[in-house]
C-alpha positions as CSV (number, residue, x, y, z in Angstrom):
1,X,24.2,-21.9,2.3
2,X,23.0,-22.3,-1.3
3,X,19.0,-22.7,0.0
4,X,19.7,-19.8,2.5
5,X,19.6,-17.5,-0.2
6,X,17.4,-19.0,-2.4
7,X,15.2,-18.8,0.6
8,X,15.1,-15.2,0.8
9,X,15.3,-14.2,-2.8
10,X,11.7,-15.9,-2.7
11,X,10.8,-13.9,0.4
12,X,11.9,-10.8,-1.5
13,X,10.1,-11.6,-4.4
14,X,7.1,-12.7,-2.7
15,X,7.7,-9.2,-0.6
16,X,7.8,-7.2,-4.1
17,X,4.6,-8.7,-5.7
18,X,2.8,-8.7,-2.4
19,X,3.5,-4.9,-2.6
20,X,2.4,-4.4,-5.9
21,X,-0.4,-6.1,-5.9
22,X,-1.9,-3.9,-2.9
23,X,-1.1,-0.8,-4.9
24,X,-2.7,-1.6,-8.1
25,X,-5.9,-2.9,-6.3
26,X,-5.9,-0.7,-3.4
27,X,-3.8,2.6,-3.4
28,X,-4.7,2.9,-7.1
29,X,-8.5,3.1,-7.7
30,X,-9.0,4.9,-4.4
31,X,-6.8,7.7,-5.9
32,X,-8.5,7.6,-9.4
33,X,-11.7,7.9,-7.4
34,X,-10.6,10.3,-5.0
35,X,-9.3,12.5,-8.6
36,X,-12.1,12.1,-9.6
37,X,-14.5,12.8,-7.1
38,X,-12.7,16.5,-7.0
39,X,-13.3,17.0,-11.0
40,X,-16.6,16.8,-10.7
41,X,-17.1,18.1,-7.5
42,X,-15.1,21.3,-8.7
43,X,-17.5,21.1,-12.0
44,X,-20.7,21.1,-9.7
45,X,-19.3,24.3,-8.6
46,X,-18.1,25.9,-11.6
47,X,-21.5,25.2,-13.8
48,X,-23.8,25.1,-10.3
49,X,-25.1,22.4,-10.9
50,X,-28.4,21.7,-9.3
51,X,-30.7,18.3,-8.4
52,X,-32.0,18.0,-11.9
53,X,-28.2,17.2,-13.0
54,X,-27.9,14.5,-12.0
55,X,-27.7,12.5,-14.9
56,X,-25.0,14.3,-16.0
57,X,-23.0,14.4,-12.8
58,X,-23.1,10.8,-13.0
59,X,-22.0,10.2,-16.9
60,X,-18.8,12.7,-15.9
61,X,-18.3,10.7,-12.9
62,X,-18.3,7.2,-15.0
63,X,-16.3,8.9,-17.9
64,X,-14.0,10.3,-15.6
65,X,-13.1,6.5,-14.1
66,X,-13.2,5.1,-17.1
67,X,-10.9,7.3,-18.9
68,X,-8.7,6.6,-15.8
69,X,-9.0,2.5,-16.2
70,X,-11.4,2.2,-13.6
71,X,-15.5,1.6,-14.6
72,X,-18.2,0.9,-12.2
Protein backbone atom coordinates (compact mmCIF):
# COMPACT_ATOMS: atom_id res chain seq x y z
CA UNK A 1 0.00 0.00 0.00
CA UNK A 2 2.96 2.18 1.32
CA UNK A 3 4.88 2.00 -2.45
CA UNK A 4 1.40 2.50 -4.12
CA UNK A 5 1.41 5.84 -3.15
CA UNK A 6 4.88 6.60 -3.18
CA UNK A 7 4.47 5.38 -6.69
CA UNK A 8 2.23 8.01 -7.81
CA UNK A 9 3.43 10.94 -5.72
CA UNK A 10 6.58 10.41 -8.10
CA UNK A 11 4.33 10.25 -11.16
CA UNK A 12 2.74 13.47 -9.99
CA UNK A 13 5.79 15.01 -9.43
CA UNK A 14 7.40 13.91 -12.46
CA UNK A 15 3.88 15.09 -14.17
CA UNK A 16 4.33 18.74 -12.49
CA UNK A 17 8.11 19.33 -13.62
CA UNK A 18 7.46 17.67 -16.96
CA UNK A 19 4.83 20.49 -17.27
CA UNK A 20 6.88 23.09 -16.25
CA UNK A 21 9.60 22.48 -18.02
CA UNK A 22 7.62 22.64 -21.43
CA UNK A 23 6.25 26.04 -20.47
CA UNK A 24 9.44 27.74 -19.58
CA UNK A 25 11.22 26.39 -22.75
CA UNK A 26 8.34 26.31 -25.00
CA UNK A 27 5.15 28.25 -24.31
CA UNK A 28 7.41 30.99 -22.88
CA UNK A 29 9.90 32.40 -25.44
CA UNK A 30 7.36 31.85 -28.25
CA UNK A 31 5.11 34.34 -26.42
CA UNK A 32 8.07 36.81 -25.63
CA UNK A 33 8.78 36.51 -29.33
CA UNK A 34 5.39 36.59 -30.46
CA UNK A 35 5.16 40.23 -27.95
CA UNK A 36 7.66 41.18 -29.38
CA UNK A 37 7.30 40.65 -32.91
CA UNK A 38 3.98 42.97 -32.55
CA UNK A 39 6.09 45.94 -30.77
CA UNK A 40 8.04 46.38 -33.44
CA UNK A 41 5.90 45.49 -35.95
CA UNK A 42 3.37 48.21 -34.58
CA UNK A 43 6.63 50.64 -34.40
CA UNK A 44 7.41 49.92 -38.23
CA UNK A 45 4.03 51.37 -38.64
CA UNK A 46 3.95 54.15 -36.27
CA UNK A 47 7.54 55.77 -37.46
CA UNK A 48 7.19 54.06 -41.25
CA UNK A 49 9.95 52.64 -41.15
CA UNK A 50 11.51 51.85 -44.45
CA UNK A 51 14.50 49.25 -45.89
CA UNK A 52 17.23 51.50 -44.76
CA UNK A 53 16.00 50.74 -41.05
CA UNK A 54 16.92 47.95 -40.66
CA UNK A 55 19.54 48.20 -38.27
CA UNK A 56 17.36 49.63 -36.05
CA UNK A 57 14.47 47.31 -36.36
CA UNK A 58 16.79 44.73 -35.46
CA UNK A 59 18.52 46.45 -32.14
CA UNK A 60 14.56 47.01 -30.94
CA UNK A 61 13.91 43.52 -31.75
CA UNK A 62 17.16 42.18 -29.65
CA UNK A 63 16.39 44.75 -26.91
CA UNK A 64 12.93 43.94 -26.78
CA UNK A 65 13.94 39.96 -26.08
CA UNK A 66 16.41 40.70 -23.98
CA UNK A 67 14.55 42.99 -21.76
CA UNK A 68 12.11 40.04 -21.65
CA UNK A 69 14.92 37.26 -20.69
CA UNK A 70 15.22 36.00 -24.02
CA UNK A 71 18.61 37.08 -26.40
CA UNK A 72 19.42 35.62 -29.68
Amino acid sequence: MKNSINYWLLILLISILSGFLFYWFQVRPSNIKSMCSNEVSSWIKEKKATSEDTDIIKTKLDLCLYRNGLSR
